[in-house]
C-alpha positions in Angstrom: -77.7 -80.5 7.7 -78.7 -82.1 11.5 -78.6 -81.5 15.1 -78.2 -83.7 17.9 -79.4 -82.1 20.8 -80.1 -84.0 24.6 -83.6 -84.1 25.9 -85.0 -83.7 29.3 -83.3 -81.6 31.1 -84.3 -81.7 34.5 -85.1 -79.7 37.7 -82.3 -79.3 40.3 -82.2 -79.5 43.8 -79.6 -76.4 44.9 -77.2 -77.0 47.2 -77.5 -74.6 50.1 -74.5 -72.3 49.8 -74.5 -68.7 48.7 -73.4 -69.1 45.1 -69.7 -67.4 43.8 -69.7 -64.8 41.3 -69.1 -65.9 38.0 -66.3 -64.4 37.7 -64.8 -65.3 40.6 -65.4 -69.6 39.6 -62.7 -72.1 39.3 -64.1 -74.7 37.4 -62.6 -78.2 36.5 -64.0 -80.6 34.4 -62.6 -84.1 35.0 -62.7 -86.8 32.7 -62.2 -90.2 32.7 -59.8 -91.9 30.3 -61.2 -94.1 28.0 -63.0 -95.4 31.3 -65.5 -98.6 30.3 -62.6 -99.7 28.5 -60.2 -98.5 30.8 -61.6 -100.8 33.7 -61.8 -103.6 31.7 -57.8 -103.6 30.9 -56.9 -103.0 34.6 -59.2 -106.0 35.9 -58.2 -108.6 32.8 -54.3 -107.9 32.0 -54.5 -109.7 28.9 -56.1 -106.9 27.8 -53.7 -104.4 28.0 -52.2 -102.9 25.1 -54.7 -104.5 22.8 -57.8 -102.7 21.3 -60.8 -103.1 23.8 -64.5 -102.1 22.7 -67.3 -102.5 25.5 -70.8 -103.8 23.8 -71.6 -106.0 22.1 -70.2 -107.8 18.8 -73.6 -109.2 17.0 -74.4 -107.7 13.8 -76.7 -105.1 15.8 -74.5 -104.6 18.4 -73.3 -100.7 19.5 -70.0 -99.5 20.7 -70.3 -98.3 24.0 -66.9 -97.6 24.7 -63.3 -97.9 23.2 -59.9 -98.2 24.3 -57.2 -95.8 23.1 -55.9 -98.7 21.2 -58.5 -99.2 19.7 -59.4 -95.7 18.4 -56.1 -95.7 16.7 -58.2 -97.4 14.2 -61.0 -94.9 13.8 -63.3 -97.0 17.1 -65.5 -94.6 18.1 -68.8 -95.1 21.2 -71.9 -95.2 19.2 -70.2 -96.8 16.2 -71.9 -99.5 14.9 -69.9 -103.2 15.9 -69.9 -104.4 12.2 -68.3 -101.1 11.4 -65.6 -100.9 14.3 -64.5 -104.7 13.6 -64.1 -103.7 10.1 -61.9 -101.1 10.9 -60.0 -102.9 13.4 -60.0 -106.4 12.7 -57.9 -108.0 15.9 -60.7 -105.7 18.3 -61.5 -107.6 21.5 -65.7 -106.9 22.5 -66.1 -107.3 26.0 -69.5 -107.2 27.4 -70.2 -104.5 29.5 -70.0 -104.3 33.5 -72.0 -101.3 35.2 -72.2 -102.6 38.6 -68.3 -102.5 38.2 -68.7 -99.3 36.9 -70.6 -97.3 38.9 -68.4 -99.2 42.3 -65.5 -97.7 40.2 -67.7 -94.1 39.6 -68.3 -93.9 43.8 -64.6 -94.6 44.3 -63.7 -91.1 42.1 -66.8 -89.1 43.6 -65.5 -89.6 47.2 -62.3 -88.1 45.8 -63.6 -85.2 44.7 -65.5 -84.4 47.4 -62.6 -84.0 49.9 -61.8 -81.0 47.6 -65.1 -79.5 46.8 -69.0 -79.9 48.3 -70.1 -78.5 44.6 -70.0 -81.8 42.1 -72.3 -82.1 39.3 -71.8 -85.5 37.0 -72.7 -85.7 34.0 -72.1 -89.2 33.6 -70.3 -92.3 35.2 -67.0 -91.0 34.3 -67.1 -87.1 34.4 -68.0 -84.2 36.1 -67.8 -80.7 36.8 -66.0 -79.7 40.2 -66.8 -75.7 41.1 -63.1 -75.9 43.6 -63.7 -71.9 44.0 -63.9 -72.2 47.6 -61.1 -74.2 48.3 -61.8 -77.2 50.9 -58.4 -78.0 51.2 -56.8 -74.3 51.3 -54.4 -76.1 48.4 -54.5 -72.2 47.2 -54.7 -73.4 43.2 -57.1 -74.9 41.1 -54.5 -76.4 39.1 -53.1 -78.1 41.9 -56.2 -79.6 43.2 -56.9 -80.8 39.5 -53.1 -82.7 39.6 -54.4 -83.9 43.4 -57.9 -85.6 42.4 -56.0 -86.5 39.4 -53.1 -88.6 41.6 -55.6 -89.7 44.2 -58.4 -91.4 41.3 -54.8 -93.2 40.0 -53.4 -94.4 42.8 -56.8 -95.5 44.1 -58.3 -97.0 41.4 -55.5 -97.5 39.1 -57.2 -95.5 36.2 -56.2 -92.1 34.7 -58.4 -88.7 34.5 -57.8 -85.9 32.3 -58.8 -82.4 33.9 -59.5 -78.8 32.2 -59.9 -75.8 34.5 -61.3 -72.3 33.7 -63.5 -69.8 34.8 -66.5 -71.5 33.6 -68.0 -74.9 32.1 -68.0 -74.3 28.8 -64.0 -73.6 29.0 -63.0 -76.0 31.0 -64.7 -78.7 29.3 -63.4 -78.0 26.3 -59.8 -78.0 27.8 -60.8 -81.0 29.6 -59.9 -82.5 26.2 -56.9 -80.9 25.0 -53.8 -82.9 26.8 -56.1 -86.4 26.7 -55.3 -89.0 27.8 -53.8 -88.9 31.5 -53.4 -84.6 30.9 -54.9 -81.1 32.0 -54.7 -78.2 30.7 -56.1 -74.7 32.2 -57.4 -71.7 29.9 -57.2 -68.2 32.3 -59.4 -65.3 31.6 -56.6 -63.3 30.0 -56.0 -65.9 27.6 -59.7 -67.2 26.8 -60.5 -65.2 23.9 -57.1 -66.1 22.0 -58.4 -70.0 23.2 -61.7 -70.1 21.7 -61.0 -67.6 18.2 -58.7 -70.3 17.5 -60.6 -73.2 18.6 -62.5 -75.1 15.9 -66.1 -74.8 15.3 -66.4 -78.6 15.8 -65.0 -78.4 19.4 -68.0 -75.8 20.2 -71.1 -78.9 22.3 -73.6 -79.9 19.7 -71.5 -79.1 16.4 -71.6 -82.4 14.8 -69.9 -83.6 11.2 -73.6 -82.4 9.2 -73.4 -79.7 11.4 -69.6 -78.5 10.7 -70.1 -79.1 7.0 -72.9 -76.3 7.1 -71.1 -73.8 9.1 -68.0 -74.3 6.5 -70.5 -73.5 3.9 -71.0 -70.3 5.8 -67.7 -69.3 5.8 -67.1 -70.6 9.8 -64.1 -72.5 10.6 -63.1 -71.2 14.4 -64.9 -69.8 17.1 -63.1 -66.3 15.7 -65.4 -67.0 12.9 -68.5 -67.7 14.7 -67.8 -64.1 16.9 -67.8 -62.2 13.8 -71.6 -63.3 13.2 -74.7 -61.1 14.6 -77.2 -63.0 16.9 -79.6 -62.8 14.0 -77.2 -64.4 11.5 -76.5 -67.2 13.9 -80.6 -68.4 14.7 -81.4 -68.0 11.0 -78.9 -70.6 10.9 -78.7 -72.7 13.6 -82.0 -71.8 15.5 -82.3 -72.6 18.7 -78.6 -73.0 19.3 -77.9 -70.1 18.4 -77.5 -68.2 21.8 -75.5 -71.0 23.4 -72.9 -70.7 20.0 -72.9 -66.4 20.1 -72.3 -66.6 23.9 -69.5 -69.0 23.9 -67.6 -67.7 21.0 -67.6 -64.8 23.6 -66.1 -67.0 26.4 -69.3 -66.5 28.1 -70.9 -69.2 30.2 -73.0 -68.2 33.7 -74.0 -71.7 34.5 -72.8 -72.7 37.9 -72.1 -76.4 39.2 -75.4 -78.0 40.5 -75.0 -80.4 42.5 -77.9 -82.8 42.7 -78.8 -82.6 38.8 -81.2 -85.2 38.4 -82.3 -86.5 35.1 -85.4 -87.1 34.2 -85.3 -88.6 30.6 -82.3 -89.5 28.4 -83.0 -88.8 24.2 -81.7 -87.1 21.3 -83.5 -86.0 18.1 -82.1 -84.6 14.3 -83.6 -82.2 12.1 -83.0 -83.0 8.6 -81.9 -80.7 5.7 -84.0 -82.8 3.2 -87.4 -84.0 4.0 -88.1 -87.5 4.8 -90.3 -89.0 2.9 -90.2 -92.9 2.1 -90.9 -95.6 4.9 -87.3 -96.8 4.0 -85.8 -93.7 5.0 -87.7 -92.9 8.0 -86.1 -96.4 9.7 -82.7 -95.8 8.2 -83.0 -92.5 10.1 -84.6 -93.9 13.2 -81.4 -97.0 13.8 -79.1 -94.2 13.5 -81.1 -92.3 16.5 -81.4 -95.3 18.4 -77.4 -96.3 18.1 -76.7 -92.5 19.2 -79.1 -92.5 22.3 -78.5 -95.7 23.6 -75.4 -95.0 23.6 -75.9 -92.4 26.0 -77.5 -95.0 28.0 -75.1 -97.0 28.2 -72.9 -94.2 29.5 -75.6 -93.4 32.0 -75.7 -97.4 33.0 -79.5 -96.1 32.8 -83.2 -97.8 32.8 -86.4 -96.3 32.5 -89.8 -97.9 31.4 -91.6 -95.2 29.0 -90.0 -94.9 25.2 -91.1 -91.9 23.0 -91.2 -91.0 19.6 -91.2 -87.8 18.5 -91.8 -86.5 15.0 -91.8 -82.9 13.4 -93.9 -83.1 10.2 -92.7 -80.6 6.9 -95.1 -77.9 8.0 -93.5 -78.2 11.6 -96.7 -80.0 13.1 -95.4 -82.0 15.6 -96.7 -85.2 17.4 -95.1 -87.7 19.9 -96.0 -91.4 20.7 -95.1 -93.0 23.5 -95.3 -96.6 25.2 -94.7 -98.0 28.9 -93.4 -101.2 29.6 -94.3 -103.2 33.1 -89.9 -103.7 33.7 -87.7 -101.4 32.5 -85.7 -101.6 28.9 -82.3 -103.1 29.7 -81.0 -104.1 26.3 -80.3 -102.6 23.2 -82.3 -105.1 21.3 -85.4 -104.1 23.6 -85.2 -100.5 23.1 -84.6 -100.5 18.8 -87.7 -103.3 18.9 -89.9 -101.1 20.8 -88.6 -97.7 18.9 -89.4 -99.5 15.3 -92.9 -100.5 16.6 -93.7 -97.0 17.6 -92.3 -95.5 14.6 -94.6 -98.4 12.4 -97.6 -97.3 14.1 -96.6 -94.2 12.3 -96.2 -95.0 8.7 -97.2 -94.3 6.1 -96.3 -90.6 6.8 -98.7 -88.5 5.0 -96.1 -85.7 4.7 -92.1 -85.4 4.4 -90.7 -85.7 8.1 -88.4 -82.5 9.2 -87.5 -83.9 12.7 -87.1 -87.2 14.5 -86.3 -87.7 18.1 -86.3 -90.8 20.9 -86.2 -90.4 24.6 -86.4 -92.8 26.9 -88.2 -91.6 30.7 -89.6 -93.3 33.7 -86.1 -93.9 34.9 -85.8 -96.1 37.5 -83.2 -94.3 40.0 -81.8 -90.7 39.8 -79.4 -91.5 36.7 -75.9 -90.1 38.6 -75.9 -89.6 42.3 -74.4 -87.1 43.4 -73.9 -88.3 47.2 -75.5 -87.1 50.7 -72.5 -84.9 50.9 -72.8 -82.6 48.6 -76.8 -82.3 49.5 -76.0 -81.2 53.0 -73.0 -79.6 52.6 -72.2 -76.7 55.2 -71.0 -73.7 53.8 -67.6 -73.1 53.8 -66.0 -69.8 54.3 -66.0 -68.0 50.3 -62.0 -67.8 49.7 -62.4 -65.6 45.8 -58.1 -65.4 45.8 -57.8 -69.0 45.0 -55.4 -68.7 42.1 -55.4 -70.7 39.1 
């Protein structure tokens, strides 16, 4: 059994507007197409209809991104190159562009703020949108989704896919439901019908390990994962436990912040079965570092500081960390500098529970979110926008 969870979470800077009830949010959570990839096939047309994976194709190299063609095949981000050309034989690697990128990402932001002052990104090519105030008095959250939605195509040629609900955790989720070039809403009245069906895989942070233990446990659907106590669920799944009994409930009071600013980008996995030979300790550590830099990548992020962290069997923990003097900008950099940390380490003198990378020190606020939304003036509060 593992968990993949995100490190660093990081202090916000609120937007100054009185904040909408909960229950009175339209949310939408927009969602670039295949978008790496997607960029790459508008700008090089003999790309088109082929499958595209952004990274690169060395022995080591990572998929950061993959076109709809391409995962056809099974090409997945984070999938090892080796792998994904073994899958897909006639896949095309391109090397990654960010400047292009993030050029691309400014284009869609200035979109979305002609609709709403609340934006939070999450990355280059998604955020959430809090549209519960209604800048354009378009009267419907799902017509201002199908707005941003025509203005990102016919201004950067590229498709979105959009979910709307009442709250992030819903309209994320839906987000992903007509992919690619679709959006789909979930209403109150129909949210609990949504998520009991909804498989426990869909729920954020259920990976494969993770699926395969709830299955174990007799829980297939978010119906499923209702029917367990609080209790049940943190003897389980510790500290995910709240996040997983609250949204099998539909219930999610995070608003949109706009000026989220990152501080550190990481991942780590707890393991079902100690660790206990060098050999496994690096096995385990490569598949970290594919998964986090990864999330680099998608963050078109550098930062300086790398460190380790490691959870011994009787849950001591320790962390190691090293600063470069320039920041880590390639893959090979940042797996180099992970296995020399984790070699300081070994041998361990006890099984290893927990292993974790994050990388910090970054070099520029990871997504920004734009002067407009920081100084935003309030608009009047319009709670009838419909859905």
């Amino acid at each position: 059994m593992s968990y993949l969870w995100p490190w660093g979470s990081a202090p916000t800077i609120w937007a100054m507007q009185p904040e909408v009830p909960s229950a009175l949010r339209k949310i939408i959570h927009i969602d670039m197409d295949a978008f790496f990839a997607s960029v790459e096939q508008r700008d090089n047309p003999g790309l088109r209809g082929k499958p595209v994976a952004v990274g690169g194709s060395a022995r080591r190299g990572v998929v950061a991104a993959a076109s709809y063609e391409a995962r056809v095949f099974g090409v997945r981000s984070a999938m090892p190159s080796v792998t994904a050309k073994r899958r897909c034989p006639q896949l095309v690697f391109v090397q990654p562009r960010f400047d292009v990128y993030k050029s691309v990402s400014q284009q869609i932001r200035e979109v979305f703020a002609r609709y709403t002052d609340l934006i939070e990104p999450l990355s280059l090519d998604e955020a959430y949108l809090d549209v519960s105030r209604d800048k354009q008095g378009v009267g419907s959250a799902i017509r201002v989704a199908q707005r941003i939605r025509q203005e990102i195509l016919a201004e950067t040629g590229l498709t979105a896919s959009a979910g709307i609900s009442y709250n992030k955790f819903l309209a994320k989720i839906a987000s992903d439901q007509n992919k690619p070039n679709g959006q789909f809403v979930v209403l109150p009245r129909d949210a609990a019908a949504f998520i009991a069906a909804l498989p426990a895989r869909r729920f954020y942070g259920v990976g494969p390990r993770t699926a395969e233990r709830m299955a174990g446990l007799g829980i297939h659907t978010g119906a499923d994962l209702r029917a367990q106590s609080l209790g049940f669920l943190q003897q389980h799944f510790g500290k995910s436990a709240e996040y997983l009994y609250r949204a099998s409930r539909g219930e999610d009071e995070r608003p949109v912040r706009p000026d989220r600013q990152r501080k550190s980008i990481g991942g780590e996995r707890t393991y079902a079965r100690d660790l206990q030979q060098d050999t496994e300790l690096v096995a385990a550590l490569d598949e970290i570092i594919d998964i986090v830099w990864e999330r680099i990548v998608r963050q078109a992020a550098t930062g300086r500081t790398l460190t380790l962290k490691m959870k011994y069997a009787d849950f001591q923990q320790i962390t190691r960390a090293r600063s470069l003097e320039t920041p880590i900008v390639d893959r090979a950099s940042f797996a180099n500098l992970a296995h020399a940390i984790l070699g300081s380490l070994l041998p361990v003198p006890r099984g290893v529970r927990l292993l974790g990378l994050s990388l910090s020190g970054l070099e520029a606020p990871t997504v920004d979110a734009g002067a407009a939304s920081a100084v935003a003036e309030p608009g009047p509060a319009q709670y009838p926008l419909a859905f």
